[in-house]
Backbone as CSV, one residue per row, in Angstrom:
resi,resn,N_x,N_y,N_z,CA_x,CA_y,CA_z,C_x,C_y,C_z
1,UNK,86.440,52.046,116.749,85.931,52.442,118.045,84.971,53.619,117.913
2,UNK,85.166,54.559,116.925,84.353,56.010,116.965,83.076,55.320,116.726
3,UNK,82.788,54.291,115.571,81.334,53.890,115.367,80.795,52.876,116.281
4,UNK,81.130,51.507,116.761,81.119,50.534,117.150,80.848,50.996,118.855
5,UNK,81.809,52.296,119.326,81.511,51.919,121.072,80.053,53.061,121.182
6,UNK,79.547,53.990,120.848,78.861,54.766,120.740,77.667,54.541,120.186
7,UNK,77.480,53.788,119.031,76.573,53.552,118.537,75.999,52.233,118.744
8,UNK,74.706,52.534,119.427,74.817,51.166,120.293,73.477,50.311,119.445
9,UNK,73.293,48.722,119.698,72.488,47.961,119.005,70.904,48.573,118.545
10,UNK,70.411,48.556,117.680,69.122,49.043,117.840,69.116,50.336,117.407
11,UNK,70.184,51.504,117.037,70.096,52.686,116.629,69.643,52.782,115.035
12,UNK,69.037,53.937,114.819,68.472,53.993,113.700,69.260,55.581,113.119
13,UNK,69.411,55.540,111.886,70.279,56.292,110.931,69.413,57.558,110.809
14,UNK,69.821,59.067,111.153,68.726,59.731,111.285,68.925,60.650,109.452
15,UNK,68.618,61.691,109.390,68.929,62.731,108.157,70.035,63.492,108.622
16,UNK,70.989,64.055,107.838,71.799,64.888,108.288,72.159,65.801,106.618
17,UNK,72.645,66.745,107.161,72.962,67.482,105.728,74.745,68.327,105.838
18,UNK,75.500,67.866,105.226,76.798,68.555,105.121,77.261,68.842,104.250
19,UNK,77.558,70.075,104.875,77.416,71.546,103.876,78.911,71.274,103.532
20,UNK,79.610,70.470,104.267,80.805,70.723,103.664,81.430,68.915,103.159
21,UNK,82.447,69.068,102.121,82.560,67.491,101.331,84.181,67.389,102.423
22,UNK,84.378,68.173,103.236,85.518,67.722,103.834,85.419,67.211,105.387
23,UNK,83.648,67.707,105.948,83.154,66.992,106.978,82.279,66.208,106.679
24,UNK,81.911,64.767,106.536,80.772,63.661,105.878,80.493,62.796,107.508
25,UNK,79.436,63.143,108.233,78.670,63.284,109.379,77.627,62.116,108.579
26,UNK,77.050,60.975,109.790,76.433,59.964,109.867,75.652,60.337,111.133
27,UNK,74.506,60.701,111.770,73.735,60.926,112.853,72.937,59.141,113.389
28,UNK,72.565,59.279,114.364,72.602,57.650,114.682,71.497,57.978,116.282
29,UNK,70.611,57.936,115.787,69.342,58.062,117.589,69.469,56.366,118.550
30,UNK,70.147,56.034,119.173,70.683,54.649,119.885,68.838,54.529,120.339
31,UNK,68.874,53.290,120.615,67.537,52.930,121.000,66.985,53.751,122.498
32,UNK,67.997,54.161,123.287,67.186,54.484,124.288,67.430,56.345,124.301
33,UNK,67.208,56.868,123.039,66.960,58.153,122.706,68.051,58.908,122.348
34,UNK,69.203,58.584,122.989,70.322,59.320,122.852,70.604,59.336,121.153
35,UNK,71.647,60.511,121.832,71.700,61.075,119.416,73.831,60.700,119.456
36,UNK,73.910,60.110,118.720,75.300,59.880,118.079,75.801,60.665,116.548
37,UNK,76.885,61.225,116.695,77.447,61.377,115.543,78.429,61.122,114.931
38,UNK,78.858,60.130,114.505,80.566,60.071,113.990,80.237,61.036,112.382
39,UNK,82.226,61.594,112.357,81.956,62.478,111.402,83.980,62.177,110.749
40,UNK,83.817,62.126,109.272,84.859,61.532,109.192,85.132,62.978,108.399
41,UNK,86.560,62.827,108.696,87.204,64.429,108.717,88.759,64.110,107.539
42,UNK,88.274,64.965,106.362,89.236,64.592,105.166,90.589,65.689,105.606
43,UNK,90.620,66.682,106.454,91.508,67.778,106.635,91.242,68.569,108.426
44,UNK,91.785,69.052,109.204,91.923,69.913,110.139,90.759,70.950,109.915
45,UNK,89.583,71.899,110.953,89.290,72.792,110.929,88.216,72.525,111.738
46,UNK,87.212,73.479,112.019,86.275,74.108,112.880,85.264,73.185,112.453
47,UNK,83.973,72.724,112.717,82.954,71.511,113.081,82.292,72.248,113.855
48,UNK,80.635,72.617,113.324,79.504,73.105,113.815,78.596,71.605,113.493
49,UNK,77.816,71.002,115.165,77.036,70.479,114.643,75.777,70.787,115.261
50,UNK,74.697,70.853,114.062,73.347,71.592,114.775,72.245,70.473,114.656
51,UNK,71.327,71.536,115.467,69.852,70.294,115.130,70.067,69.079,116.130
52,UNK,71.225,69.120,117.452,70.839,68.183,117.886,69.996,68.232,119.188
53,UNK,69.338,67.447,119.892,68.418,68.094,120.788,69.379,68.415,122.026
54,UNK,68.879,69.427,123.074,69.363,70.091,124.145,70.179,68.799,125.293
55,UNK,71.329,68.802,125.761,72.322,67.641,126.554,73.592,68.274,126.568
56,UNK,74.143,67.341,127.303,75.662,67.105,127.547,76.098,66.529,125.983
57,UNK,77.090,66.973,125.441,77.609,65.808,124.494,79.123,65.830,124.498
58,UNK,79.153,64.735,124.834,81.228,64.488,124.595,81.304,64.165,122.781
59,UNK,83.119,64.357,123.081,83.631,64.447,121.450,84.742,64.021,121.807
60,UNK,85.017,62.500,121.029,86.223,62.217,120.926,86.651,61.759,119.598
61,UNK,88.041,62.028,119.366,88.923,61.801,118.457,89.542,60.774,118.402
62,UNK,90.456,60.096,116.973,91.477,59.757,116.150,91.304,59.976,114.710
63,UNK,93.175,60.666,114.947,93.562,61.195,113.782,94.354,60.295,112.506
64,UNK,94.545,60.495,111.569,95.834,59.501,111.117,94.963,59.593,109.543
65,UNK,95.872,59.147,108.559,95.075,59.006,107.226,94.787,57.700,106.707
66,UNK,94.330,56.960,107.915,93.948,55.543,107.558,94.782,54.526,106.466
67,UNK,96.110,54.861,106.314,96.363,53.891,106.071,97.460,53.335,106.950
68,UNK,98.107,53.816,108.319,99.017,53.854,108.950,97.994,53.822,110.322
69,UNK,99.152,53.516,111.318,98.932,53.519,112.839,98.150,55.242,112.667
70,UNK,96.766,55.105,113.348,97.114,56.685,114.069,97.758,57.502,114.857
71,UNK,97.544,58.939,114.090,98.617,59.712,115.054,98.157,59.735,116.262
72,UNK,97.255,60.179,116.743,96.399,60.319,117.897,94.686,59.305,117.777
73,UNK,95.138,58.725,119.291,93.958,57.550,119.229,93.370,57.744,120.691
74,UNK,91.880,57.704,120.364,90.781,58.330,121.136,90.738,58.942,122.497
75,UNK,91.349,60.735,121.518,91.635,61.841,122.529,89.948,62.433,122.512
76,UNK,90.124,63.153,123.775,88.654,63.995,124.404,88.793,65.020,123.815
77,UNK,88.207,65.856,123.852,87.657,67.471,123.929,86.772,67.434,125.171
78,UNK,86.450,68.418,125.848,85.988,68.930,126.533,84.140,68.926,126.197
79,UNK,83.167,67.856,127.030,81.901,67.744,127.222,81.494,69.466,126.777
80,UNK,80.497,69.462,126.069,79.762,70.957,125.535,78.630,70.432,126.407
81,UNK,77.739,71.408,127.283,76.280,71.385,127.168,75.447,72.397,126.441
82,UNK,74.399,71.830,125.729,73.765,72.783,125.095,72.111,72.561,124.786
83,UNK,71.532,73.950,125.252,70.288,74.278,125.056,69.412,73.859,123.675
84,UNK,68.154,73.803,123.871,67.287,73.527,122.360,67.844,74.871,121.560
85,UNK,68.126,74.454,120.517,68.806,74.989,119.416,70.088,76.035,119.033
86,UNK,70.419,75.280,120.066,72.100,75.529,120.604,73.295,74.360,119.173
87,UNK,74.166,75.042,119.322,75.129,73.811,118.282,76.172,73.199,119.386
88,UNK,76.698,72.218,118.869,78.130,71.989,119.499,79.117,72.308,118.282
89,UNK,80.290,73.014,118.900,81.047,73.494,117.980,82.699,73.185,118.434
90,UNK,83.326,72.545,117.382,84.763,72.181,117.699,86.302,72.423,116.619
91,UNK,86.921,72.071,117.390,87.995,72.260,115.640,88.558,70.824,115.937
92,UNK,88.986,70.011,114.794,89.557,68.872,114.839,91.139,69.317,114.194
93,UNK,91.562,68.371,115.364,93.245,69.001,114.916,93.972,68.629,113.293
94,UNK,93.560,67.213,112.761,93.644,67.101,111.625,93.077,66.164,111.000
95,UNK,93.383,65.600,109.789,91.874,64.450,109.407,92.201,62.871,110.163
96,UNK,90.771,62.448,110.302,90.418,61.351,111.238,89.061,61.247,111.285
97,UNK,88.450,60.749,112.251,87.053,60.728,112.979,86.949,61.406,113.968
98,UNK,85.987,61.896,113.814,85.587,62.262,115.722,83.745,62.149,115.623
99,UNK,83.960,61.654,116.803,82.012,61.635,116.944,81.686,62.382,118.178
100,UNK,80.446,62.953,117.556,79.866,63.591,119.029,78.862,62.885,119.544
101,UNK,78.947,62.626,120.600,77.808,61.903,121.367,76.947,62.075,122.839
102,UNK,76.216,62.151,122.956,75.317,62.319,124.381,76.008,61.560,125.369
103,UNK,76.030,61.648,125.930,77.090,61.033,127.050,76.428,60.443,127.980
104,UNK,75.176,59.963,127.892,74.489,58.867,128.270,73.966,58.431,127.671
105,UNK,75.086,58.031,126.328,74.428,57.454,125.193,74.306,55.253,125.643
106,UNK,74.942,55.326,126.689,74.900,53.776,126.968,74.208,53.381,128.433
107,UNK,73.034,54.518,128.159,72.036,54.266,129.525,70.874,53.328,128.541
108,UNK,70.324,52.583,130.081,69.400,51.782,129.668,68.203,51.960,129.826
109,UNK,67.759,51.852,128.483,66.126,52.520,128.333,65.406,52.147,129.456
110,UNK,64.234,53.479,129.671,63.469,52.907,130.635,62.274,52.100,130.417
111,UNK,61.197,51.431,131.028,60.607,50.765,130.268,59.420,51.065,129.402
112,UNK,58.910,52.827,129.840,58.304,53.460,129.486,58.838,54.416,127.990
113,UNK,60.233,54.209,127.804,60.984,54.738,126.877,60.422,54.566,125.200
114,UNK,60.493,55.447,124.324,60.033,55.155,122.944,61.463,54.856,122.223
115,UNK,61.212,54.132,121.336,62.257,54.322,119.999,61.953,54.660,119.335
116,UNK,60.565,55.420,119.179,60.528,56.094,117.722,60.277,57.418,117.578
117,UNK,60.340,58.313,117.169,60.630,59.937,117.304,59.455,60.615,116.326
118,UNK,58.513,61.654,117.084,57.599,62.023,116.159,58.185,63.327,114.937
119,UNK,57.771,63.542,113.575,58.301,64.037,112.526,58.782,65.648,113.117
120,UNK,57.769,66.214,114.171,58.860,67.878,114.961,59.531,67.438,115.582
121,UNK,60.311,66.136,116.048,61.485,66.148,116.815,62.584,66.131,115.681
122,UNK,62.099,65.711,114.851,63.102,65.516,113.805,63.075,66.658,112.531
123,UNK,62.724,67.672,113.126,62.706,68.842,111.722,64.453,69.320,111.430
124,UNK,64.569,69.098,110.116,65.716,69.351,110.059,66.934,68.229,109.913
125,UNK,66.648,67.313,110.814,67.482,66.231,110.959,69.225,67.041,111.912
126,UNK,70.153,66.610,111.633,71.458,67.121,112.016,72.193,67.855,110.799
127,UNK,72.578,68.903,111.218,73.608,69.615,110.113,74.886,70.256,110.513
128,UNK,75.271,69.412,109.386,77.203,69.752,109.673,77.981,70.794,109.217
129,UNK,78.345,71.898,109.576,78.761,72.851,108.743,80.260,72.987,108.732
């Protein structure tokens, strides 16, 4: 569900850089602009994600160590809004997935809408700290 309901047909795989080997972050621009992140989480702790452009973004969870039922299956956090070059910042209670996503990530493009992003929208790409 973290990749499949969020990341919708037509999204393209953006750059991302993580600084850390215990958060491994996948960034995902859905065709009608919105930015997705699932981020698969080897342990519990704090999740800075930057570089994404200025919105609302929800964050939801499941926990569990994939080889069992999860412990917890797709809990919220609390919608962040944030300014151009603002982060969203969270703690995940323990390892699982959680993705952050624009929360009109399943609006429908308009017809004037681009899918393709010029190289300063994308300086940097997303970074996971």
């Amino acid at each position: 569900r973290q990749y499949s309901h969020y990341v919708r047909p037509g999204a393209v795989m953006k750059g991302v850089t993580n600084e850390s080997s215990s958060y491994q972050g996948v960034p995902f621009q859905n065709a009608n602009g919105t930015y997705v992140v699932p981020i698969k989480c080897t342990t519990n702790g704090s999740i800075v994600v930057s570089g994404l452009p200025a919105g609302t973004y929800g964050i939801r969870y499941t926990t569990g160590d994939g080889s069992s039922a999860p412990s917890a299956y797709d809990q919220a956090l609390s919608n962040q809004t944030i300014g151009m070059g603002e982060d969203v910042s969270f703690t995940m209670p323990a390892a699982g997935v959680v993705t952050v996503f624009d929360v009109n990530y399943n609006a429908t493009p308009s017809p004037t809408a681009t899918t393709t992003i010029d190289g300063a929208a994308l300086s940097g790409g997303v970074k996971l700290n």
